[in-house]
Backbone as XML, in Angstrom:
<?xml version="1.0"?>
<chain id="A" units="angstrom">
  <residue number="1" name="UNK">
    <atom name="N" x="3.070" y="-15.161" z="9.908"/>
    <atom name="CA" x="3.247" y="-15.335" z="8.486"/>
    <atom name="C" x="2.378" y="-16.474" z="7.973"/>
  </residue>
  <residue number="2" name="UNK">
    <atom name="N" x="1.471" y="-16.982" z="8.767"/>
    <atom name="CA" x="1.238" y="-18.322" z="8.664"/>
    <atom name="C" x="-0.387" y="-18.156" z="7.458"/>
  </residue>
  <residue number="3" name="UNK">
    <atom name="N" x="-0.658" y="-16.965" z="8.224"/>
    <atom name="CA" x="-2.132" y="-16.499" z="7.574"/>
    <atom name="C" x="-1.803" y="-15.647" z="6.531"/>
  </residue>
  <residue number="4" name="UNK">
    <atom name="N" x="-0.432" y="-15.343" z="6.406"/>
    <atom name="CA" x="0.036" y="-15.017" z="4.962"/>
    <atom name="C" x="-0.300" y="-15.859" z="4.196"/>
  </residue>
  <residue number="5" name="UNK">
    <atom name="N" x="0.354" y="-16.634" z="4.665"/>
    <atom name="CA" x="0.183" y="-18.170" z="3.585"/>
    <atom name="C" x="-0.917" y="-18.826" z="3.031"/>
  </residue>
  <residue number="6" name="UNK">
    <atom name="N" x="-2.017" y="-18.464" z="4.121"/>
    <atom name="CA" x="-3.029" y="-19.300" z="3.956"/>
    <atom name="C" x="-4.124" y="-18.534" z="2.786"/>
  </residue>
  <residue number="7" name="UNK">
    <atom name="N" x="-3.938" y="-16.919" z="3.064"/>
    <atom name="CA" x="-4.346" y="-15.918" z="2.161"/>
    <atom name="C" x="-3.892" y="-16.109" z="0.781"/>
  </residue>
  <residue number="8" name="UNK">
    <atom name="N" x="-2.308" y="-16.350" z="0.464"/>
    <atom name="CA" x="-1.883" y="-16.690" z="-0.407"/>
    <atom name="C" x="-2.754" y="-17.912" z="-1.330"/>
  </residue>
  <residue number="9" name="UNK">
    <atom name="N" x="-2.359" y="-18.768" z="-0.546"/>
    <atom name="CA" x="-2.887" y="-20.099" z="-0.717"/>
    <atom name="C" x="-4.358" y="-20.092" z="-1.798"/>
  </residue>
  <residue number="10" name="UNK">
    <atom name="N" x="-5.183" y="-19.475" z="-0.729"/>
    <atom name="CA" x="-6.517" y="-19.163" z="-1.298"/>
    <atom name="C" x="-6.798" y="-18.359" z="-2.142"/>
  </residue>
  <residue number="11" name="UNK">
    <atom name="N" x="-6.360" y="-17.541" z="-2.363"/>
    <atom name="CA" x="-6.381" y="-16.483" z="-3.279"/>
    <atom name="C" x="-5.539" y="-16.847" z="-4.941"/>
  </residue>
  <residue number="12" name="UNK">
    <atom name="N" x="-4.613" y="-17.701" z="-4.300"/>
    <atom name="CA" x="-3.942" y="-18.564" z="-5.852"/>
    <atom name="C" x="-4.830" y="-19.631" z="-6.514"/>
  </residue>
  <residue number="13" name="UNK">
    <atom name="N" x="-5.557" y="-20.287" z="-5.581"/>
    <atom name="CA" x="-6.642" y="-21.329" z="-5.976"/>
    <atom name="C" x="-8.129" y="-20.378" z="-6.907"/>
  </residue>
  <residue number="14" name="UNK">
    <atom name="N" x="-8.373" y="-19.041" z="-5.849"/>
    <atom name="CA" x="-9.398" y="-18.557" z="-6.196"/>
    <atom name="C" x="-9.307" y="-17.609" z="-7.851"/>
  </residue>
  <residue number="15" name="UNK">
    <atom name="N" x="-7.776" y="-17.381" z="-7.851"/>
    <atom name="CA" x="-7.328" y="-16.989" z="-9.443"/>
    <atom name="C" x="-7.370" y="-17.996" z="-10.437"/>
  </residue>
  <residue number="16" name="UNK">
    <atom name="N" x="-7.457" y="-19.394" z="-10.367"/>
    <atom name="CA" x="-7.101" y="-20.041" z="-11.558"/>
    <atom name="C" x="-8.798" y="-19.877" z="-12.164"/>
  </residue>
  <residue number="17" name="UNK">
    <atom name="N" x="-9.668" y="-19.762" z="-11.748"/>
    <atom name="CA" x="-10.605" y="-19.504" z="-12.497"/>
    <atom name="C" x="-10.949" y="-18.761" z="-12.988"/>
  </residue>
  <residue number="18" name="UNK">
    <atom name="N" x="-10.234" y="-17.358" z="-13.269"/>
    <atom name="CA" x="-10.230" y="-16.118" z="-13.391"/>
    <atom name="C" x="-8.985" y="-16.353" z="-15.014"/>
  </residue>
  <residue number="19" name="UNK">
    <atom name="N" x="-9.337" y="-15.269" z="-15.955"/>
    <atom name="CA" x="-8.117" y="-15.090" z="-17.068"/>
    <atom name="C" x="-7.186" y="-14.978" z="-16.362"/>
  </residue>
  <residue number="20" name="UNK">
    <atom name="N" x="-5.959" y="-15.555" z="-17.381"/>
    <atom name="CA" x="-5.079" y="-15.920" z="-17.240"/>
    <atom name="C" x="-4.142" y="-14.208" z="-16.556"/>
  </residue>
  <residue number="21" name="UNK">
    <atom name="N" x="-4.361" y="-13.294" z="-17.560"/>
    <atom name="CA" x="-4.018" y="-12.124" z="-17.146"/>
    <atom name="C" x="-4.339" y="-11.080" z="-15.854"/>
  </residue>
  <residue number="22" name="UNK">
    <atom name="N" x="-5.550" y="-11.259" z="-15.818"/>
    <atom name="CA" x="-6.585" y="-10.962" z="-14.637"/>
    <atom name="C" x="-5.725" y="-11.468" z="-13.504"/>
  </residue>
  <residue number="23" name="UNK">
    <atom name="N" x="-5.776" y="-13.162" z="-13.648"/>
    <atom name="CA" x="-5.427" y="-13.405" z="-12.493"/>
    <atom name="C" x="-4.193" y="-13.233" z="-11.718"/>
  </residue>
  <residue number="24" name="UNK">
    <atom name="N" x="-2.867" y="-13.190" z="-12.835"/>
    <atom name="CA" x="-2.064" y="-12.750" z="-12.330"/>
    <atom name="C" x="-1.734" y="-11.338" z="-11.981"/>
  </residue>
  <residue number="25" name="UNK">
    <atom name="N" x="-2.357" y="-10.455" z="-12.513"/>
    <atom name="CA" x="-2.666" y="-9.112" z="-11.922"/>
    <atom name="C" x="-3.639" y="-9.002" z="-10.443"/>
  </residue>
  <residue number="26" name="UNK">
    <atom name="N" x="-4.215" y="-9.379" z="-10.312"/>
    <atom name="CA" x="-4.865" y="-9.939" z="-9.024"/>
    <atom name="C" x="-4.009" y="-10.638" z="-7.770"/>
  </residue>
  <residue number="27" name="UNK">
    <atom name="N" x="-3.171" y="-11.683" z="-8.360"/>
    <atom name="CA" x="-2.615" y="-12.092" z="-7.257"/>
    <atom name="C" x="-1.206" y="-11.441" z="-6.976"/>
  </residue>
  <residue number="28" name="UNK">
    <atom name="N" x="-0.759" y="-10.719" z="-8.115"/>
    <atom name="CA" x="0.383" y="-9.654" z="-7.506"/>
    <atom name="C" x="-0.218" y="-8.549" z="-6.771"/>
  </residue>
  <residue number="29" name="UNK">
    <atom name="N" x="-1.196" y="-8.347" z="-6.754"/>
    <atom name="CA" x="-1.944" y="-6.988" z="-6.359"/>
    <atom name="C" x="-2.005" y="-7.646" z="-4.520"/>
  </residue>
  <residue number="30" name="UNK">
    <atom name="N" x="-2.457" y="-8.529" z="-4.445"/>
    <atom name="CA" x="-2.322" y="-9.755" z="-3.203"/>
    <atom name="C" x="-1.076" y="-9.689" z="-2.393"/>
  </residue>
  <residue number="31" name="UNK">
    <atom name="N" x="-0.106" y="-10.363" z="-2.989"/>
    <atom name="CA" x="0.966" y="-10.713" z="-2.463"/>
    <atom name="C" x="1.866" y="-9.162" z="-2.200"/>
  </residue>
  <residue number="32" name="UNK">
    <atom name="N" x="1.449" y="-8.100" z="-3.034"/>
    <atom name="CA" x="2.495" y="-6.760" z="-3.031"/>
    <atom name="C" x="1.485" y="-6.379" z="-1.074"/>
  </residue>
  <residue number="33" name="UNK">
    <atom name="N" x="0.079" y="-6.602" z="-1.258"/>
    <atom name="CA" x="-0.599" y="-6.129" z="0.092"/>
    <atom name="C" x="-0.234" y="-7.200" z="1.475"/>
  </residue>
  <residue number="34" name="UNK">
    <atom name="N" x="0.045" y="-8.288" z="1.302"/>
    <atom name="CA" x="0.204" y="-8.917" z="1.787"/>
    <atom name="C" x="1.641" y="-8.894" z="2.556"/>
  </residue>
  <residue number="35" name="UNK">
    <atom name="N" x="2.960" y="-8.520" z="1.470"/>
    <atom name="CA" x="3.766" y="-8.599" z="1.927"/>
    <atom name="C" x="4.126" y="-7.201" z="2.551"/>
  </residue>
  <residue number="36" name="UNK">
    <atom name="N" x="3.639" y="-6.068" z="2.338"/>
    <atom name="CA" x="3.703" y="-4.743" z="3.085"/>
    <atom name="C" x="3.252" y="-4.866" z="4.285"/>
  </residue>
  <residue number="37" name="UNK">
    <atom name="N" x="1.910" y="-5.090" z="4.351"/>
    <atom name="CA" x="1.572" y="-5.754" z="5.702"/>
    <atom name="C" x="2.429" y="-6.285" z="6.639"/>
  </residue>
  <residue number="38" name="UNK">
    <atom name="N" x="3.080" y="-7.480" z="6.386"/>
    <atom name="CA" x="4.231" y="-8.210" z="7.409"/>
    <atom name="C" x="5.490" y="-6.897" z="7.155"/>
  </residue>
  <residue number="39" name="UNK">
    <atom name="N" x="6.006" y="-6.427" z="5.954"/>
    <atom name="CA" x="6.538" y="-5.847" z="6.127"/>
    <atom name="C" x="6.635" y="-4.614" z="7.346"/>
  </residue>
  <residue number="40" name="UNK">
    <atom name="N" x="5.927" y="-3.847" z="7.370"/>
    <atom name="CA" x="5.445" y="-3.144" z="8.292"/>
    <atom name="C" x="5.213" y="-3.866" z="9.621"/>
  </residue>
  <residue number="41" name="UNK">
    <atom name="N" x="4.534" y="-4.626" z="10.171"/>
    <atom name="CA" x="4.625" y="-5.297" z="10.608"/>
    <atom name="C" x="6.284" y="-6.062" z="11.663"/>
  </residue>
  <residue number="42" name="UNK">
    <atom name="N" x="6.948" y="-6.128" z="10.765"/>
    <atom name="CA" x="8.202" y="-6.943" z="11.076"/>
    <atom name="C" x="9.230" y="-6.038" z="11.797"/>
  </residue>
  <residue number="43" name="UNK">
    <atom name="N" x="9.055" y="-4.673" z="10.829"/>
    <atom name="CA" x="9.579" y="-3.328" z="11.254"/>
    <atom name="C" x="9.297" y="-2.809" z="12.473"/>
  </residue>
  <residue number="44" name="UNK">
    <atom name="N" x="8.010" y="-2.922" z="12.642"/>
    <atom name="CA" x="7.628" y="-1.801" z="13.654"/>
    <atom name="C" x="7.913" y="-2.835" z="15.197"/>
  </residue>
  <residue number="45" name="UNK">
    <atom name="N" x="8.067" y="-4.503" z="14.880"/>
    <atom name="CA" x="8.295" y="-5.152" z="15.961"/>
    <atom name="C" x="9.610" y="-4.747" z="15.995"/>
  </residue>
  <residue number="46" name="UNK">
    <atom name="N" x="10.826" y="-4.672" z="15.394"/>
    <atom name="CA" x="12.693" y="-4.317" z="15.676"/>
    <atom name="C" x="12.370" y="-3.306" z="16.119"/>
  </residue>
  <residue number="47" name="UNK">
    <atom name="N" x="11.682" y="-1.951" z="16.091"/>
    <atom name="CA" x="11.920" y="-0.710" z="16.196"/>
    <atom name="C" x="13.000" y="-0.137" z="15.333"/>
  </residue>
  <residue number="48" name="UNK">
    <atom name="N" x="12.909" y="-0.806" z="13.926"/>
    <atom name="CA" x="13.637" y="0.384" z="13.027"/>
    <atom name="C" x="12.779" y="0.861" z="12.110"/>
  </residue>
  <residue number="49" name="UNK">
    <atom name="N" x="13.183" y="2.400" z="11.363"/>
    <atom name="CA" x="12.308" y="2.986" z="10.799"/>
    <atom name="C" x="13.438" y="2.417" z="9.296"/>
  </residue>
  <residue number="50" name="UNK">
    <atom name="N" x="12.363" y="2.022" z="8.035"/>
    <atom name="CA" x="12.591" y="1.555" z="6.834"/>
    <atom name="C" x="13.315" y="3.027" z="6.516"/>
  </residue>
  <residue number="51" name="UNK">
    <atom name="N" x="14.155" y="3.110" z="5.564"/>
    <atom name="CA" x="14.456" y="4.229" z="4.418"/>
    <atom name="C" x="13.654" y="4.409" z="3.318"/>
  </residue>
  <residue number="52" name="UNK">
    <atom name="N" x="12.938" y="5.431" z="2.470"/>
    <atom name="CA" x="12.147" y="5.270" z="1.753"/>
    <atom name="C" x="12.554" y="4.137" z="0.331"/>
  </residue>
  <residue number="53" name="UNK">
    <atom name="N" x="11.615" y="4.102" z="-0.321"/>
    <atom name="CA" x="12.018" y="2.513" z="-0.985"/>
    <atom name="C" x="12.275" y="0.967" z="-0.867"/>
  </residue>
  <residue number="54" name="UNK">
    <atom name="N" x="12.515" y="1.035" z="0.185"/>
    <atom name="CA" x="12.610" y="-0.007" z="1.198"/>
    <atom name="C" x="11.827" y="-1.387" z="0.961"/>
  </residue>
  <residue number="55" name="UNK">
    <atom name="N" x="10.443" y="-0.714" z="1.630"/>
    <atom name="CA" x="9.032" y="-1.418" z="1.172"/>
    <atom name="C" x="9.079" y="-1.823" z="0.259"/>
  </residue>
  <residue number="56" name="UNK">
    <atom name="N" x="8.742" y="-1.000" z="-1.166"/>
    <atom name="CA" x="8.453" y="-1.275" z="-2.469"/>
    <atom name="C" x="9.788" y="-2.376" z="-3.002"/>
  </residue>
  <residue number="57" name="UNK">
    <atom name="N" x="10.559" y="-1.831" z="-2.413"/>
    <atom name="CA" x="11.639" y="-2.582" z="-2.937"/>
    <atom name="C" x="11.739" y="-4.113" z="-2.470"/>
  </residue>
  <residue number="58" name="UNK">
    <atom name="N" x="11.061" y="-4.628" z="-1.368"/>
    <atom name="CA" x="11.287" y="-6.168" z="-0.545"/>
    <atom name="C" x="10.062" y="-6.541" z="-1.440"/>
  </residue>
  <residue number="59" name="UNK">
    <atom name="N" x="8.964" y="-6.021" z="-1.672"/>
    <atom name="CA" x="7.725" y="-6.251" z="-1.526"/>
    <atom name="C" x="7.509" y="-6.764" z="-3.228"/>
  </residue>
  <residue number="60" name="UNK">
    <atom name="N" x="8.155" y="-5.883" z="-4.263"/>
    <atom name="CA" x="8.369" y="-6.286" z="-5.448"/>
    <atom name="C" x="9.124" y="-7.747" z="-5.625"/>
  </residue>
  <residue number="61" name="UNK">
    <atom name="N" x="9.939" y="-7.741" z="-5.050"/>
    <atom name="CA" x="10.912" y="-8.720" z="-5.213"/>
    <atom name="C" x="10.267" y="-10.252" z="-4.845"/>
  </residue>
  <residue number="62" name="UNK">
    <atom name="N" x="9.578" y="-9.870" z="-3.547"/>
    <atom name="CA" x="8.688" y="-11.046" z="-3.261"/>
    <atom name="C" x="7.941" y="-11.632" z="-4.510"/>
  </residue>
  <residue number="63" name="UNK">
    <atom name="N" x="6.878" y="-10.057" z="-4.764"/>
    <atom name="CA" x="5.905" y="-10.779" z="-5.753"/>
    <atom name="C" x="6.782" y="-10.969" z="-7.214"/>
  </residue>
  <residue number="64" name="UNK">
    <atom name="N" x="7.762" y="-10.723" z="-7.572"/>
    <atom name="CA" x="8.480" y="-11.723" z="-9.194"/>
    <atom name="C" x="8.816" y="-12.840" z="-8.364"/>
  </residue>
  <residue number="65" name="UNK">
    <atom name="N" x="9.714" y="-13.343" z="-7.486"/>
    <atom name="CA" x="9.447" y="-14.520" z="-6.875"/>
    <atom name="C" x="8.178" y="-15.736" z="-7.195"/>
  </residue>
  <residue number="66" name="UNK">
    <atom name="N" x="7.410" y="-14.966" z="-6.624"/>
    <atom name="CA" x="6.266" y="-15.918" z="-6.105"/>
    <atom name="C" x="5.639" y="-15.811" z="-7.655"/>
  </residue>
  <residue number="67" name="UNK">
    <atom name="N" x="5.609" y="-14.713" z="-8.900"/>
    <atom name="CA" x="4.807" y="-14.960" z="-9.597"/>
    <atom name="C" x="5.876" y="-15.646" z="-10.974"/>
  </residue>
  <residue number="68" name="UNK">
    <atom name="N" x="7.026" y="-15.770" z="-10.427"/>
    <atom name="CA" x="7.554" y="-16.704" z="-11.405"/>
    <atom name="C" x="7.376" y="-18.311" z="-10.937"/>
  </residue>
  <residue number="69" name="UNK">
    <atom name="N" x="6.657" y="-18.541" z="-10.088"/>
    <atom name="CA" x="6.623" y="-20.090" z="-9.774"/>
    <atom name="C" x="7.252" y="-20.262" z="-8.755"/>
  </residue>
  <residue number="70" name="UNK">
    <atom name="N" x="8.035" y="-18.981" z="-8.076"/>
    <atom name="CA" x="8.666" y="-19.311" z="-6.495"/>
    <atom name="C" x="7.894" y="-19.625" z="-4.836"/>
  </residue>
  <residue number="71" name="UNK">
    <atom name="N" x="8.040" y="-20.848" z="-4.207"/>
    <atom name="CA" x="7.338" y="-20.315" z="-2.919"/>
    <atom name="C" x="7.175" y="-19.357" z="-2.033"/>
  </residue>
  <residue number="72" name="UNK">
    <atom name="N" x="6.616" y="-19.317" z="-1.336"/>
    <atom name="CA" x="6.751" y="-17.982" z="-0.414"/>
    <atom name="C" x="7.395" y="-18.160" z="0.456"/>
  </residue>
  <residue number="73" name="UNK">
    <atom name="N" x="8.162" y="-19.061" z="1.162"/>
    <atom name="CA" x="9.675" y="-18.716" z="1.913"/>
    <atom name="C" x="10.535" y="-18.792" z="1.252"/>
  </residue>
  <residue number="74" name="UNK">
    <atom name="N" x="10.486" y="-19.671" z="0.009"/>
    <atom name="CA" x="11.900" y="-18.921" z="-0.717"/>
    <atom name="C" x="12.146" y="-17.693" z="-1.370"/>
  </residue>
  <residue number="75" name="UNK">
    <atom name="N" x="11.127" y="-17.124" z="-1.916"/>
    <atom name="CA" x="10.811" y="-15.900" z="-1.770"/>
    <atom name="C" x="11.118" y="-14.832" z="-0.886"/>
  </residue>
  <residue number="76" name="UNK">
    <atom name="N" x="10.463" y="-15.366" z="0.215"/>
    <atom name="CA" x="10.663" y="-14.268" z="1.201"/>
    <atom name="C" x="12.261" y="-14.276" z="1.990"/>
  </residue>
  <residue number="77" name="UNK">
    <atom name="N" x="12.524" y="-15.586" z="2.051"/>
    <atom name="CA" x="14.321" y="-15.707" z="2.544"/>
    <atom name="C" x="14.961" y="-14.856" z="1.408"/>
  </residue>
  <residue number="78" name="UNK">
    <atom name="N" x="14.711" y="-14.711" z="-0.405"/>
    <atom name="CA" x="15.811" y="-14.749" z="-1.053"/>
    <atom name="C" x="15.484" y="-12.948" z="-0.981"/>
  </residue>
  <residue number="79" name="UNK">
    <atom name="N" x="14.811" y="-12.564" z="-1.272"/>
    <atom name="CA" x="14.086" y="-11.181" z="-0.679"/>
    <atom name="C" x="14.757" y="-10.466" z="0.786"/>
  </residue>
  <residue number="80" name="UNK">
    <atom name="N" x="14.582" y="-11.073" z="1.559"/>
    <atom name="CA" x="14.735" y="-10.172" z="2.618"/>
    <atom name="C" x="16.534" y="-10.537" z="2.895"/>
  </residue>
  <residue number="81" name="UNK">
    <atom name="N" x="17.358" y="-11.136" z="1.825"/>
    <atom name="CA" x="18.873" y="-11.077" z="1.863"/>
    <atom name="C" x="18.913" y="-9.909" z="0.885"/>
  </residue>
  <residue number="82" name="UNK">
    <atom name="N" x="18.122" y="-10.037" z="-0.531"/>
    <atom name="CA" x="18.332" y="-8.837" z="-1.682"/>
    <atom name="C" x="18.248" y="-7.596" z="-0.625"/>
  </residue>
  <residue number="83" name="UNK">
    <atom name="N" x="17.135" y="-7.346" z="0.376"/>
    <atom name="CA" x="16.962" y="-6.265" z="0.330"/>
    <atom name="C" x="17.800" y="-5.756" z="1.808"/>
  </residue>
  <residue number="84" name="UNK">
    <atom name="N" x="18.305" y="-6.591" z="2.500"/>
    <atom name="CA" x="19.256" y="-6.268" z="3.405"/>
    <atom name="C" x="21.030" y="-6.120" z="2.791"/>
  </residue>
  <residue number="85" name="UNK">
    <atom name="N" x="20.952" y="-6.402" z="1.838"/>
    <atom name="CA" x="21.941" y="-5.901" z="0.745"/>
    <atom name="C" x="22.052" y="-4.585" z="0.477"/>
  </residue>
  <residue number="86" name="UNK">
    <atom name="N" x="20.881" y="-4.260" z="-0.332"/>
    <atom name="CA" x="20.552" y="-3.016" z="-0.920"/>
    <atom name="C" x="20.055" y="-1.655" z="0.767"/>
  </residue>
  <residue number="87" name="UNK">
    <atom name="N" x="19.485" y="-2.196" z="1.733"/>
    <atom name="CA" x="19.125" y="-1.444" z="2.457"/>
    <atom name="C" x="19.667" y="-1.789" z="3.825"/>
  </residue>
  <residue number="88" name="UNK">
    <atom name="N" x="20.952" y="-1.805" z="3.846"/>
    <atom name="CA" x="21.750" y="-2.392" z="5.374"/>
    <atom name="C" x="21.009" y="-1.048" z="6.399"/>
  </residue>
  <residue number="89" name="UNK">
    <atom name="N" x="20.335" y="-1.689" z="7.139"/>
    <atom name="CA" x="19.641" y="-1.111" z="8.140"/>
    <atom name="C" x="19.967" y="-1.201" z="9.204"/>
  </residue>
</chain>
């Protein structure tokens, strides 16, 4: 997750020079690829198969998180409780 971060990181620095709109369309476009990635990822290490929605559903949640001013582990902690709520696996 670490090079999540660091992707993050850079890619939030590399938006502020970019419109204001742009950029936040850009860096949700980021963080939604980013967090599917680990998502998938995280999954295929447990050996469980997601239910459809699943994904979209952790992966959204992340990016309003992170694009309301949230970090990305609080994000991703408050996320992956929403979505083990909604998707007891």
């Amino acid at each position: 997750m670490r090079t999540a971060a660091l992707v993050l990181a850079c890619t939030a620095a590399l938006a502020v020079t970019a419109p204001r709109a742009m950029a936040a369309d850009r860096l949700g476009t980021i963080v939604r690829a980013v967090c599917l990635t680990a998502f998938e990822n995280e999954l295929s290490l447990s050996g469980k198969v997601a239910p459809p929605g699943m994904a979209a559903f952790a992966c959204s949640c992340v990016e309003q998180q992170i694009m309301a001013g949230g970090g990305i582990e609080s994000a991703r902690n408050a996320c992956r409780q929403a979505t083990a709520r909604r998707y007891p696996i």
